[in-house]
N, C-alpha and C positions, 0 to 999 in steps of 0.2 A: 356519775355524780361523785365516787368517791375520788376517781382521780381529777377531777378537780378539785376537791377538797384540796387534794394533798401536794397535785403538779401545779394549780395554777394561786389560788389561795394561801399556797405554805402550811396549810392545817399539819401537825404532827399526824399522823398515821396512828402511833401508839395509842392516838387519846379519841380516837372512832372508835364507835362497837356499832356491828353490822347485825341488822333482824335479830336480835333481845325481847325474851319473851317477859314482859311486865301483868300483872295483874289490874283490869280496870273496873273497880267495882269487884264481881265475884267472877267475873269472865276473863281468860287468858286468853291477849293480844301479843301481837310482836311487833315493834315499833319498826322503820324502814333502818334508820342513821339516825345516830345519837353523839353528838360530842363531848368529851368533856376538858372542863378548863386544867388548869397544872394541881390545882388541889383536888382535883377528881370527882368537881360536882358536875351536875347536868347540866351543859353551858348551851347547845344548841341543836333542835332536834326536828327531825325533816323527815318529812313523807317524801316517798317516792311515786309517781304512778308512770303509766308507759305512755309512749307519746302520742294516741290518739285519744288517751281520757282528757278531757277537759277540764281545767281547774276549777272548784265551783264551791259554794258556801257547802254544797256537803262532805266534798275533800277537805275543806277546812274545819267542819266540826270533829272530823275523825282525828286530824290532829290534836284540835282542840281537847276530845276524851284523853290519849295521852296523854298532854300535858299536864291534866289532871295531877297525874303520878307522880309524871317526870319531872316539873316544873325547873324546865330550863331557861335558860334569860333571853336566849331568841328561837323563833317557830318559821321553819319554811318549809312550804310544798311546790314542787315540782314536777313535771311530766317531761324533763329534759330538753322542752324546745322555751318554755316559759317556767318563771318562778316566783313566785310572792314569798314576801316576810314579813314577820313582824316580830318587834322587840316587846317583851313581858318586864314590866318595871314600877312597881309600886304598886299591883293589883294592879296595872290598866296596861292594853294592849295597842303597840302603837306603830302603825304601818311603816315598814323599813323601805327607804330609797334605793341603798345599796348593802352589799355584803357587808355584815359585822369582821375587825381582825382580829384572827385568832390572838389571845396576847398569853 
């Protein structure tokens, strides 16, 4: 995943941070990939899972408790064979067609 971020995307490399331990609630989690934008907020943050879990509403809520935190402007999970997104924008959450560009 990350080298697509970085080989096929163009993501900067600099502005990933890999498995970051955040607090959710009173419980220590560690997110998969987190981006951030040029001013160093939380721009987009992705679960990982391996490629026989199936992506399902409760891979998504797991993201979902992170973003809690992290509240970055887009959300995706992946198993590397499939991937959903979704963009976060004005409180509402809203199913992405394709990759956001890193700007």
């Amino acid at each position: 995943m990350v080298r697509m971020l970085i080989d096929e995307l163009r993501f900067p490399s600099a502005y990933i941070s890999i498995e970051k331990e955040i607090l959710v609630g009173k419980l220590s989690k560690r997110f998969d990939l987190l981006v951030y934008d040029a001013s160093h907020h939380p721009w987009m943050l992705i679960e990982c899972k391996a490629p026989e879990v199936i992506l399902t509403e409760k891979t998504a809520e797991q993201m979902l408790n992170y973003q809690q935190v992290v509240q970055a402007g887009y959300m995706i999970i992946t198993n590397g064979n499939t991937a959903m997104g979704w963009e976060y924008h004005n409180g509402k959450i809203i199913l992405m067609d394709k990759w956001p560009v890193w700007n």
